[in-house]
Phi, psi and omega in degrees: 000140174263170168247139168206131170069024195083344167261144171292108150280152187218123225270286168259098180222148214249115169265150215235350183204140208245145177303231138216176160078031183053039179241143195246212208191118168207164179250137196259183172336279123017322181101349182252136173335105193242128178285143143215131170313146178084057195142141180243178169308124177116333155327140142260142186219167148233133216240128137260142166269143186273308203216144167214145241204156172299336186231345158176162198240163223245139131269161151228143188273126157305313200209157164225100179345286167256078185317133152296147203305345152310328198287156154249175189280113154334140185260358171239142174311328183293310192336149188060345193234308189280013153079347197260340157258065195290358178264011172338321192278000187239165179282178194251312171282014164273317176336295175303340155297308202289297176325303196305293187322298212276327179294328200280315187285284205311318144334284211260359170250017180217318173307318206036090190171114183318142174231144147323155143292139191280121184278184223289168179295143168241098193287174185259141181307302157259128157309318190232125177094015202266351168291117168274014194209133136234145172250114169263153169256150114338118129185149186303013187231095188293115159318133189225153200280155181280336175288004194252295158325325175297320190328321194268017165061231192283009184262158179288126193266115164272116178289128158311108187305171173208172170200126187179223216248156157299108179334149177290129166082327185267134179271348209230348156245153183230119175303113192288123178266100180264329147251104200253120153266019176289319223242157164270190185253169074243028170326310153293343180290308148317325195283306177294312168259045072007312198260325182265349152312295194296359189252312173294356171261343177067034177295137172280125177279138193306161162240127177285000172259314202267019181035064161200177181138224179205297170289130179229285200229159163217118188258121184243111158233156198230109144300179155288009189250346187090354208273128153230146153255196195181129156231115159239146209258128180264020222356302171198187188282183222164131178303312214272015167271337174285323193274356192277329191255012165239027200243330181255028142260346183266340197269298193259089159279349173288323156338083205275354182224078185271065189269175142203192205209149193230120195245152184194020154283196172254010182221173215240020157274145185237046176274328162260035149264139175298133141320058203291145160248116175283327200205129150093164191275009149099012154185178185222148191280155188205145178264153164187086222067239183248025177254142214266074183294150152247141193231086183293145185320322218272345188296166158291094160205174177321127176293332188247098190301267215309310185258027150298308171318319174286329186297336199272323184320293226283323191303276169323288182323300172276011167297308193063039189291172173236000184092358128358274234274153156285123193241117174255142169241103178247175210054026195294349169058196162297013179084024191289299204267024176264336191274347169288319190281348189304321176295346174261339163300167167247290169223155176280166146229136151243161174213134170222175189279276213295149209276305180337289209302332182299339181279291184340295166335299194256022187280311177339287174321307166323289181306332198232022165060018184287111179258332179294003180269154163214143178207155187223150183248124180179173140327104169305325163239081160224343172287328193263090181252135160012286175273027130296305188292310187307284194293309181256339199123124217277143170290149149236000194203106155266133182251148181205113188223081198266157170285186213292324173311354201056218186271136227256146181274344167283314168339316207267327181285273203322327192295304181312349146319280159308290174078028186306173192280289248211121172233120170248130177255112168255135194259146170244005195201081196276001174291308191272005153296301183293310165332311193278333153334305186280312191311321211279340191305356176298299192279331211216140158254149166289114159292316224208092171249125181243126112307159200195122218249103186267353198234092157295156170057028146234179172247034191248163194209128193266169193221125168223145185233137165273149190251092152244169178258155198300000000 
């Protein structure tokens, strides 16, 4: 073993199995147990340790000596430095391994509660181009590689503005992007001019440490309808805001929504900030089967359209409606999966936090001639009470799909409470799935578990679990 920086580097260490949460698994000198980021199974790698704890320790790979024999060439340039596909290096069906195993151990290393067998992961048909919202930054300071920083040895390294994705972990550098394959195009076609506008003009790009500048974000969504939209984030008005946004309805003509927005925080959300729309009716339409969406700068929907459709199929199957049921959908967001699930119901409820997303909803609900839809803003759990139930109607079939923290734990007492027959849960997190999994075991048995694959070349993972009751 060397020593650098005060942390224990391991020169060779052979990783031998996968965690989760894209961490892999090897054991040191000792017998203890090490996570370490940055490496899959099969790797020989050299690993520093980050943390090391009385029962096991934490790494990041430095190098990876020997690949595994698993690994493939990445298909993007970006791979390794902008942070956001980091499993490039694996076929997508070891991916898909790797997901069943992390969904498998946390059910079952965090539930302690019988389960069903988990059926097989259901992957997504595309891999590449399958996101419909990307977001880029601005910003004056380009990230650069520590092989790039050597390079210039003793000279003063002058940063480039970029626009492209935030370096991982850094708030104030940005990996300059020039082709990203998540999202299609014309997404690089914008992104790219975007960047040489701001260069052939001498625009300021932001700087997030000293908070000034001008170009701060660009949001680009695409439906499947063909529709894009473009919100581009600003500082403050600037003569040069007409010519940039009539330079891109004339350069990208498939842009059917063009808006923008003038943030003049220190932070780079714009849920209370107005929207402007210059060109086009101001949002874009998104499908999802034969059902109709409106898609606002500012809404909320599923990232991945097409396997969204699968989450909701698999969502709907284990609903097991008969056309019955009163169906509450919480954490409903805009309604996407109670207006997927609506034909089969007697009535939707839906409930969310946020007030925007609930207009969304029922417009929604509108656009699609639902009337058996209801939807309320409010705290799921604080909304769904008693004389809540009382006033619409007892579930008979609850869907609950919380964000990666899960579920709030009085929901989980009210659900328990409640005792509707049938709870379908989707997860986006199956560790705090399984927490909420074990709450419920007093009330609910598991039937059912699907994984469910919304991100290739990541490690995140949906989960969806059917419920009845004991």
């Amino acid at each position: 073993m060397a020593r650098k920086h005060k942390k224990t580097v391991i020169n060779a260490l052979r990783l031998e199995r996968y965690a989760a949460e894209g961490k892999s698994i090897a054991h040191l000198e000792d017998g203890k147990t090490i996570l370490v980021e940055g490496a899959v199974p099969g790797d020989i790698a050299e690993v520093m340790v980050m943390k090391n704890k009385k029962n096991y320790a934490e790494g990041k790979a430095l190098k990876i000596v020997t690949p595994s024999p698993d690994r493939v060439t990445p298909f993007c340039d970006h791979f390794g430095i902008c942070g956001g596909c980091k499993w490039q290096m694996l076929p997508y069906d070891k991916q898909l391994e790797y997901k069943q195993i992390q969904v498998t151990d946390q059910l079952t290393r965090i539930g302690h509660i019988d389960l069903p067998p988990i059926e097989p992961i259901a992957g997504s048909a595309q891999q590449q181009y399958y996101r419909n919202k990307l977001e880029f930054t601005f910003s004056t300071q380009e990230y650069l590689t520590r092989e790039e920083i050597a390079a210039a040895g003793d000279a003063e390294i002058e940063r480039k503005p970029a626009l492209g994705f935030h370096a991982p972990g850094m708030f104030d550098k940005v990996v300059d992007i020039k082709t990203c394959y998540l999202q299609q195009e014309p997404t690089n076609k914008i992104k790219n001019l975007l960047r040489d506008l701001a260069f052939r003009h001498d625009l300021p790009f932001y700087d997030h440490r000293q908070q000034q500048g001008w170009l701060r974000n660009v949001i680009i969504r695409i439906a499947t309808t063909g529709e894009v939209m473009v919100n581009l984030i600003v500082q403050h008005q600037r003569e040069e805001l007409k010519m940039i946004l009539d330079t891109l309805l004339q350069e990208v003509p498939e842009i059917t929504s063009l808006h923008y927005t003038i943030n003049p925080k220190l932070n780079d959300t714009i849920n209370d900030l107005k929207v402007e729309t210059y060109s086009g009716k101001g949002y874009i339409e998104e499908y999802l089967e034969e059902f109709r969406f409106k898609i606002s700068p500012k809404s909320f929907f599923q990232t991945n359209t097409r396997q969204a459709e699968e989450l909701y199929r698999i969502t709907r199957d284990f609903a097991g409606l008969t056309g019955q049921e009163v169906v509450y959908d919480l954490y409903c967001g805009t309604g996407s999966i109670g207006i997927f699930l609506s034909k089969g119901a007697k009535k939707i409820i839906g409930i969310e936090l946020i007030a925007d997303a609930i207009e969304d909803a029922k417009l929604n609900a509108e656009w699609n001639g639902l009337e058996h839809c209801r939807f309320y803003a409010g705290d799921v759990a604080d909304i769904a009470t008693d004389a809540f139930f009382e006033e619409h109607g007892r579930p008979d079939v609850i869907i609950t799909d919380p964000p990666r923290a899960g579920m709030h734990e009085k929901l989980v007492q009210q659900l328990l409470r409640m005792r509707a027959p049938r709870v379908v849960y989707v997860s986006c997190n199956p560790a705090t799935q399984a927490r909420d999994l074990q709450l419920l075991d007093e009330a609910y048995k598991v039937i059912r578990l699907q994984p469910v694959d919304m991100f290739p070349h990541t490690h995140h993972i949906e989960n969806v679990a059917l419920l009845e009751l004991r």
